[in-house]
C-alpha positions, 0 to 999 in steps of 0.5 A: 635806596630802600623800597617800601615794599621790602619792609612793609607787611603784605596783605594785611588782615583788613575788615570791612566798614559794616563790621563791628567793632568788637569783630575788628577788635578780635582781628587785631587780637587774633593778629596782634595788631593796633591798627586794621584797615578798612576796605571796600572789596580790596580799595581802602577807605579807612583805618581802624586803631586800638586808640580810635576802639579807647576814645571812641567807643569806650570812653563814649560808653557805646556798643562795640558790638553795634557799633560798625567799624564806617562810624568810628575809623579814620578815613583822612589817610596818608599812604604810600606806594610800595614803590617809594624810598623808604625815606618818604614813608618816613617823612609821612610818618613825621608829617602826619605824626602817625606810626603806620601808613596804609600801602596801596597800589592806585586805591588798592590795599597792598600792604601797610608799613609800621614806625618799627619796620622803618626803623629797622631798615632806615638811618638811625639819625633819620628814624631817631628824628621821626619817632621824637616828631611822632611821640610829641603828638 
């Protein structure tokens, strides 16, 4: 069975909740990333996506640059242990109707894991059956 931590991306480029927005924004370009966790020294507390950028910061007209990554994250997260079957990490996926989860090790950001890594390592029927749960969100 297939550990998470043999597809997921370790040390992720991550910022900090007192950031703005425009310099998380430039990290996920610079990496050419759509989401950026969010941590407080190296725990987790939130997750930062393109989409969260669109909605709520330029469909709102507000400032990016004054504007700090804690106001507009998501901090109600699913994650998962580098540990775990590959399985549960898509099951998540599906649950949550999410493409990426954060990794971590007790609070501790680890890595995070994308919908594209699992589906190049999971079952085809499986990972057929999560991206059709996820793209109905």
């Amino acid at each position: 069975m297939t550990q998470v931590r043999e597809v997921m991306t370790s040390n992720p480029t991550s910022c900090s909740s007192q950031d703005s927005v425009a310099d998380a924004a430039k990290a996920m370009a610079r990496e050419d990333v759509g989401p950026i966790p969010v941590v407080e020294g190296d725990r987790l507390v939130g997750l930062l996506t393109d989409r969260d950028i669109v909605v709520r910061i330029v469909a709102e007209g507000r400032d990016p640059q004054s504007t700090t990554v804690g106001e507009v994250a998501s901090s109600d997260l699913a994650t998962v242990s580098p540990d775990e079957d590959l399985d549960r990490a898509l099951q998540l996926l599906a649950e949550r109707r999410v493409r990426r989860l954060p990794v971590v090790e007790g609070e501790r950001l680890v890595g995070i894991i994308a919908q594209a890594d699992v589906a190049r390592q999971g079952d085809d029927s499986s990972t057929g059956q999560v991206v059709e749960q996820i793209s109905e969100s």
